[in-house]
DRENBA-289992 format. One record per residue: residue number from 1; residue in one letter; y, z, x of N, C-alpha, C in turn. Coordinates in steps of 0.001 Angstrom, whole numbers. Each point is the difference from the previous one (the first is absolute). Example, Ala and Ser with C-alpha at 12.3 -4.5 7.8 and 13.67 -1.06 7.14 Angstrom:
<lokols>
  nr rest    n_c2    n_c3    n_c1   ca_c2   ca_c3   ca_c1    c_c2    c_c3    c_c1
   1    a   -5690    7800   13190    1190       0    -890    1200       0     900
   2    s    1050    -720    -350    1190      60     820    1090     730    -770
</lokols>
This chain:
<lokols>
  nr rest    n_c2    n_c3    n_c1   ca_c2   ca_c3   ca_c1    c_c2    c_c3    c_c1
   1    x   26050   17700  -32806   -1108     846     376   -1335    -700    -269
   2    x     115    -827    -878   -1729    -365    -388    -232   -1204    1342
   3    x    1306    -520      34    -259   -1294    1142    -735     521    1403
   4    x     960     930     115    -969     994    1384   -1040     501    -179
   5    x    -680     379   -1512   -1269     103    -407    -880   -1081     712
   6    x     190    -877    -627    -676   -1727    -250    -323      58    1767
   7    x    1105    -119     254     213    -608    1671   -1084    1352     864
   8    x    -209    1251    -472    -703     572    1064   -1123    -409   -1050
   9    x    -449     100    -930   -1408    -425    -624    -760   -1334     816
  10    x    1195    -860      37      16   -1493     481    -377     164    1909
  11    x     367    1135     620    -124    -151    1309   -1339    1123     319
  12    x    -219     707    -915   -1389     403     -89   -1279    -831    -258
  13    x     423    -651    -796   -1591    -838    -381    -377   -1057     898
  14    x    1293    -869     984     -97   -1294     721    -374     461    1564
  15    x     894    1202       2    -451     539    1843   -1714    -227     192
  16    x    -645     605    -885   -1172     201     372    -444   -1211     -57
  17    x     -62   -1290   -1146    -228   -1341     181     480    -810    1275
  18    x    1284     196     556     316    -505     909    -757     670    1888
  19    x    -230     987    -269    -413     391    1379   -1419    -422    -264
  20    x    -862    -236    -943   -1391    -172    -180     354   -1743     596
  21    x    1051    -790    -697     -52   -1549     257     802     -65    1674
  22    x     111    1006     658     478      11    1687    -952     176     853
  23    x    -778     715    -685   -1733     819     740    -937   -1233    -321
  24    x       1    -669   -1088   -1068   -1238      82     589   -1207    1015
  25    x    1717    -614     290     363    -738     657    -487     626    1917
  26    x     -64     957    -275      -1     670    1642   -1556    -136      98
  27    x    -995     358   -1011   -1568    -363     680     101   -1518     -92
  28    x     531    -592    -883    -262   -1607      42     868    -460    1483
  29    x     699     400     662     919    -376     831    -697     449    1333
  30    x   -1059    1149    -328    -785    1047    1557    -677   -1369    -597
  31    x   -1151    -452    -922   -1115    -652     -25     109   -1353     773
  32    x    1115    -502    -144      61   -1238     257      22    -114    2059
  33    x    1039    1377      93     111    -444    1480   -1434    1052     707
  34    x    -400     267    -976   -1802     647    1233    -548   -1461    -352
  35    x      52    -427    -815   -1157   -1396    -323     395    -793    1172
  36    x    1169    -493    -196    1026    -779    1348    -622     302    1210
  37    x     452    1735     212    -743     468    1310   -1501    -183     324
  38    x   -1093     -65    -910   -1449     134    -295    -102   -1488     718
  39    x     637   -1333    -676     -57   -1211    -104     699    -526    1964
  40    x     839     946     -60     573    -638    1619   -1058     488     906
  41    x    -566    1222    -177   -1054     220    1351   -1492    -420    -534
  42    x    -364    -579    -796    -964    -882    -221     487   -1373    1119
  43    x    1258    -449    -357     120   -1284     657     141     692    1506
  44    x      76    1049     622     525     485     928   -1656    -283     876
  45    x    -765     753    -968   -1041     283     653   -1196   -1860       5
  46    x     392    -543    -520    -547   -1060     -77     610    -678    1011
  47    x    1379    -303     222     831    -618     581    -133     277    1792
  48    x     400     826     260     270    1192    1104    1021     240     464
  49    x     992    -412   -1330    1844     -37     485    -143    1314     774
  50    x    1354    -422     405     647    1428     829    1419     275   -1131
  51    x     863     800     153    1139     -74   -1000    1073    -785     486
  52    x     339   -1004    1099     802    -648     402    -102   -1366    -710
  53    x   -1448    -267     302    -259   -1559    -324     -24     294   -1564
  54    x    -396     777    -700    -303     241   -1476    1523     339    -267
  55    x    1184     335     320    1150     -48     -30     639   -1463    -664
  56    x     176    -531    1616    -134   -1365     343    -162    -685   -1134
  57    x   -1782    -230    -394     154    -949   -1143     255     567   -1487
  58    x     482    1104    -175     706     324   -1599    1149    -309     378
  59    x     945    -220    1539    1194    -288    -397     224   -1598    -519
  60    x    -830    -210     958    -607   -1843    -388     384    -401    -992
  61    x    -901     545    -958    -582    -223   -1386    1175    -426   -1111
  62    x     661    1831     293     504     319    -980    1481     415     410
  63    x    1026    -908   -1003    1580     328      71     160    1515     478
  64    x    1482     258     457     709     953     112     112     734   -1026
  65    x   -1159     564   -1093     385     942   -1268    -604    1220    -115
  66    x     254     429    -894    -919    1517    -110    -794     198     201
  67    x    -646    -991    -920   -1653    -128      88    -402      -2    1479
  68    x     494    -667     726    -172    -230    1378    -456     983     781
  69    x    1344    1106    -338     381    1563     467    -706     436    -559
  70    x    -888     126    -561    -712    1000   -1001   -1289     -87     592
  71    x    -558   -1280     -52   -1373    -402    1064    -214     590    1072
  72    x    1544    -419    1240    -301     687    1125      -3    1323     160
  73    x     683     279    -912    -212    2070    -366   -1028     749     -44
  74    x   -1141    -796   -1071   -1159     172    -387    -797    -393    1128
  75    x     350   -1393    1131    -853    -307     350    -214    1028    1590
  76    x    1344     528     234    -115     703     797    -621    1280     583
  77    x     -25     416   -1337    -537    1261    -884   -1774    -726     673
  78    x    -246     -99    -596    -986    -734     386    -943     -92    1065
  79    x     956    -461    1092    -575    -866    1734     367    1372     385
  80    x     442    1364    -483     533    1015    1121   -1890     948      37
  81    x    -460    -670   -1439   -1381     680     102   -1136    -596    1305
  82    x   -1274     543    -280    -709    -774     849    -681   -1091    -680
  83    x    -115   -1209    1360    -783   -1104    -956   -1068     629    -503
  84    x   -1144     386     312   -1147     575    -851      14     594   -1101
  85    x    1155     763    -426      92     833   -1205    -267   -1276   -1061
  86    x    -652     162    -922    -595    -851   -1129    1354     136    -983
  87    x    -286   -1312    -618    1426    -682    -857    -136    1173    -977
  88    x    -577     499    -565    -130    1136   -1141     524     764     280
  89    x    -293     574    1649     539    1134     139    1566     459     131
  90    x     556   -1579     757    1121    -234     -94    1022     157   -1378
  91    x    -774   -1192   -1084     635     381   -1190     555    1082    -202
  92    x   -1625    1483     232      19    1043   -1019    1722     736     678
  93    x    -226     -76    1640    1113     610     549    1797     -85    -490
  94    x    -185   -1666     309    1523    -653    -631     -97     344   -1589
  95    x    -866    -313    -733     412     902   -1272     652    1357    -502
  96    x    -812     501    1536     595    2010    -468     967     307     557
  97    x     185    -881     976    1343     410     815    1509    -612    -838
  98    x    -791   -1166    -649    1162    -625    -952     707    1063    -895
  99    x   -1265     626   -1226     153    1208   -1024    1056     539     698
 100    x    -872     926    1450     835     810     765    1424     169     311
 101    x      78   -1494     454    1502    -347     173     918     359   -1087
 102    x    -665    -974   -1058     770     -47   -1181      60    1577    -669
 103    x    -541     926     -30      63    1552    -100    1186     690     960
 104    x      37    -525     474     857    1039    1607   -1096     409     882
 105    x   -1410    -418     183    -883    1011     452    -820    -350    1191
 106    x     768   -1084     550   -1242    -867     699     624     459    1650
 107    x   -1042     185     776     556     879    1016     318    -839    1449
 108    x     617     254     643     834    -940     800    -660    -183    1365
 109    x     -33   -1480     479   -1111   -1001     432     415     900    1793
</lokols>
């Protein structure tokens, strides 16, 4: 009986530590791919890619890996906006829609 004490004492005190250290990986994980996104339509808007040729050279670049997949995800996200929308604004979007996602809440394209 005390072990099953211990063990729910033990799964009370860590739940709440552990969902606090899932909620900081998920803004660090939204932050990185709005920055990504912020950073691709800067080059977008400087550049005047279209999303084929800006395709094109990330496959170039970069091996067959995640990272790869993860870029064109983000970068797609991206080129579906308009060129004019300002890199900020972009960020702020792919950030909330990230949260969103990651909530269940983000509403369908």
């Amino acid at each position: 009986m005390q072990y099953k004490i211990w063990i729910v004492l033990l799964i009370m005190f860590t739940t709440p530590l552990h969902s606090k250290e899932v909620e900081r990986l998920t803004v660090t994980s939204c932050a990185y791919q709005a920055g990504t996104a912020r950073e691709i339509q800067t080059i977008r808007q400087t550049e005047g890619d279209e999303w084929p040729k800006f395709k094109l050279q990330v496959m170039k670049i970069y091996g067959d890996t995640q990272g790869r997949t993860d870029l064109l995800a983000i970068a797609k996200r991206v080129y579906q906006r308009s060129l004019t929308t300002p890199p900020q604004a972009v960020h702020d979007d792919i950030f909330a829609a990230c949260l969103q996602r990651d909530q269940g809440t983000e509403p369908s394209a």
